[in-house]
C-alpha positions in Angstrom: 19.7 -6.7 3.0 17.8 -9.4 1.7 18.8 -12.9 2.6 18.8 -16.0 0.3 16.0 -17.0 -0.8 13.8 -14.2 0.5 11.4 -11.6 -2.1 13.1 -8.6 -2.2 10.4 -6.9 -3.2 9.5 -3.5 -2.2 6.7 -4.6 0.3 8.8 -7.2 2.3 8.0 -8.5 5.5 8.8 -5.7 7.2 7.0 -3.6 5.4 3.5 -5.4 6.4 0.9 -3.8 8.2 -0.5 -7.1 9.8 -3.8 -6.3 8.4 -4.9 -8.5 5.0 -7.1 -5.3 3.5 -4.2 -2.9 4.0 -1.4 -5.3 3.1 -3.3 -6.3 -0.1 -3.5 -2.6 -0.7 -0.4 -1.5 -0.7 0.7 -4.3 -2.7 -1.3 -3.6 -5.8 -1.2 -0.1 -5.2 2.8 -0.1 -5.6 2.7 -2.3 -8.6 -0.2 -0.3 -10.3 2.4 2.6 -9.6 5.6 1.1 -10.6 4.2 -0.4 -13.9 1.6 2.1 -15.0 1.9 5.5 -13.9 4.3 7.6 -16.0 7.3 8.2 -14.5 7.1 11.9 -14.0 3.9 11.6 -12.2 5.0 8.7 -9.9 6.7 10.8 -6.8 3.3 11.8 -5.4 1.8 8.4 -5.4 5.0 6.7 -3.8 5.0 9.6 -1.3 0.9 8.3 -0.6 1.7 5.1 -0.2 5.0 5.8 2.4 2.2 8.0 4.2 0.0 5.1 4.6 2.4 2.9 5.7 3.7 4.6 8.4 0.3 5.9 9.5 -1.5 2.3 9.4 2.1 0.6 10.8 0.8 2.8 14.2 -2.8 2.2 14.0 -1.7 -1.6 13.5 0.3 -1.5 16.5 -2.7 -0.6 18.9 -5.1 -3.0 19.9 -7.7 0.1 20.3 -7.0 1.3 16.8 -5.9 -2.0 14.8 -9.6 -2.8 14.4 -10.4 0.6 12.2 -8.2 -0.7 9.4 -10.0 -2.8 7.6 -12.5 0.0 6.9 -9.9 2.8 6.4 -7.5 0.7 4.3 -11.0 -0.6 1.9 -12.1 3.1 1.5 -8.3 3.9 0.4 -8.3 1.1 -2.2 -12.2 2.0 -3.4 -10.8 5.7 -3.6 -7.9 5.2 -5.5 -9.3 2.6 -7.4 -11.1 5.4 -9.1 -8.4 7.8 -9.0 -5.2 5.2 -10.7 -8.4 3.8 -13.5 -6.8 6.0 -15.9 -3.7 4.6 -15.6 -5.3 1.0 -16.3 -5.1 0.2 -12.8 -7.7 -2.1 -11.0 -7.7 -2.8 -7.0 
């Protein structure tokens, strides 16, 4: 439940990593996937995305691990970059 005055957008506070690469990410990634990909293709890519998100939510949460993100979550966006630009979508 949203309260007044708050986004209710799909990547809502609580669904931040804490890390600016990843949280930039995911962002662009979900609307890329909610406005360009074809409907009938769009299950796997919001099944990626809740993958990542719970894998980097854990990473995040570890100071020992938290400091890999920045590289894992810029290779993501390169990689999928390249894989969404037929869709028209740009990270």
């Amino acid at each position: 439940m949203a309260t007044p005055g708050t986004s209710t957008a799909s990547t809502g506070a609580g669904d931040k990593i804490g890390v600016p690469e990843c949280d930039d990410f995911i962002a662009k990634y979900e609307a890329c996937v909610s406005g360009k990909v074809p409907e009938m293709a769009r299950a796997q890519y919001q099944s990626a995305v809740k993958q990542w998100k719970e894998s980097w939510k854990k990473l995040a949460e570890n100071p020992q691990t938290k400091g890999s993100l920045t590289a894992a979550c810029k290779q993501a966006a390169e990689q999928q970059a390249a894989a969404l630009k037929s869709f028209g979508c740009t990270f």
